[in-house]
C-alpha positions as CSV (number, residue, x, y, z in Angstrom):
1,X,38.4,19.2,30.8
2,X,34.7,18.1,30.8
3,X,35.1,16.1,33.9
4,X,36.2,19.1,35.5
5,X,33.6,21.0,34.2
6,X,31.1,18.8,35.5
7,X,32.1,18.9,38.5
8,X,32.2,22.2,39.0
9,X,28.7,22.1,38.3
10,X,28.1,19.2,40.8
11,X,29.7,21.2,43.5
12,X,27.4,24.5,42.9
13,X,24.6,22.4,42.5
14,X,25.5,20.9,45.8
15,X,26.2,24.4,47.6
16,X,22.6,25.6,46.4
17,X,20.9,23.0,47.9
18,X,22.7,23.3,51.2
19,X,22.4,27.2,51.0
20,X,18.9,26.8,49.9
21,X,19.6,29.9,47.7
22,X,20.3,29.3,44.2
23,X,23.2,31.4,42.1
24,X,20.4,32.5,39.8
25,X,18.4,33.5,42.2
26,X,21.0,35.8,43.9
27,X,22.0,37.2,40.4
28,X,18.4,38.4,39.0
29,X,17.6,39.7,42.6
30,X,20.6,41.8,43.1
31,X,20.6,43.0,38.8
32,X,17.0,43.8,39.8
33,X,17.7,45.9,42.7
34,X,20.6,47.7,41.0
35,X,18.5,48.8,38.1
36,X,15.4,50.3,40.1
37,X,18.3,52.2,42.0
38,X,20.1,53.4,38.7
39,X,17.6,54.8,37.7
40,X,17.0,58.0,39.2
41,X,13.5,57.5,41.0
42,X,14.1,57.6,44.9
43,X,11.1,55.5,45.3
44,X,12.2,52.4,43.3
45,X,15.0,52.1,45.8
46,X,12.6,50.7,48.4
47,X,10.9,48.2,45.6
48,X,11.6,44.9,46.8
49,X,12.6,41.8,44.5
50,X,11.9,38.3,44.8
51,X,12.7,35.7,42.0
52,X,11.5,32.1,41.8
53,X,11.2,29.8,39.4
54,X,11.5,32.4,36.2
55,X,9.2,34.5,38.0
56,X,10.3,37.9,39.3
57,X,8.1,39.7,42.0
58,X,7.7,43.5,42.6
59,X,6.5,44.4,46.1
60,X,6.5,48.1,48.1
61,X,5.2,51.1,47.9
62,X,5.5,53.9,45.0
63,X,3.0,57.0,44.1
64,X,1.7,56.9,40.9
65,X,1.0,54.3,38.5
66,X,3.7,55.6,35.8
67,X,6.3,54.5,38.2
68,X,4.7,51.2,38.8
69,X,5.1,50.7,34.8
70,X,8.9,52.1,35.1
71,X,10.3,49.6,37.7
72,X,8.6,46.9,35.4
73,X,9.8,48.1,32.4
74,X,13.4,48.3,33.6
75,X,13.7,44.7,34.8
76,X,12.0,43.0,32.1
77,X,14.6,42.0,29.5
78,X,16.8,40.5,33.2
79,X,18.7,36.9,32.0
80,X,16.3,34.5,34.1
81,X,13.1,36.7,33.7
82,X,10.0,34.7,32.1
83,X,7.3,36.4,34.0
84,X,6.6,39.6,35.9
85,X,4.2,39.4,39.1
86,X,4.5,43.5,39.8
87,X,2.7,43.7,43.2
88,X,3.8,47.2,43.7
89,X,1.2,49.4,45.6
90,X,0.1,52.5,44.4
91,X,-0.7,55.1,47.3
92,X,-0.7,58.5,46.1
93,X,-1.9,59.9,49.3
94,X,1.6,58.4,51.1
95,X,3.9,59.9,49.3
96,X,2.2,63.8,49.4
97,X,2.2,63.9,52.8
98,X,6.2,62.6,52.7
99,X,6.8,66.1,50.5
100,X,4.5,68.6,52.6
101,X,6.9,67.2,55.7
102,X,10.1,67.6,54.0
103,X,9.2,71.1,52.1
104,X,10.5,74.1,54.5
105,X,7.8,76.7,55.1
106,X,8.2,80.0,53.5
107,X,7.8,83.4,55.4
């Protein structure tokens, strides 16, 4: 049994290097992903994540710095995650002139 379980691990081992992508990798980006878009703030669907080396990064766009602290605070305790690099922008101005387009004018 732990021959086979050795190389099981020699063959992902071997299919991450080839796909240059790592299992771990895959899982805390995607676990990442699916949190900001659980959780009921439009604009953390658009946050992008990017894990390396026990690092997880935070990039895009959101409007106020509340939100910046939310998308961090809900991918912290991730399996994998030692360090946070949240590079998320805040730009206030880009997201009210989103709402005065979508609102409907009213007679």
């Amino acid at each position: 049994m732990p021959e086979r379980q050795a190389r099981r691990r020699l063959l992902l081992t071997l299919q991450e290097q080839k796909s240059g992508v790592s299992e771990e990798k895959q899982v805390v980006e995607v676990g990442a992903q699916s949190r900001l878009r659980a959780s009921g703030y439009r604009q953390l669907h658009f946050v992008s994540c990017e894990f390396h080396e026990g690092v997880l990064t935070l990039r895009g766009h959101v409007s106020t710095f509340h939100l910046k602290q939310v998308a961090q605070t809900l991918v912290r305790d991730l399996d994998g995650v030692g360090e946070i690099n949240n590079r998320l922008e805040v730009a206030a101005s880009l997201y009210e002139s989103m709402e005065h387009r979508d609102r409907v004018p009213t007679p």
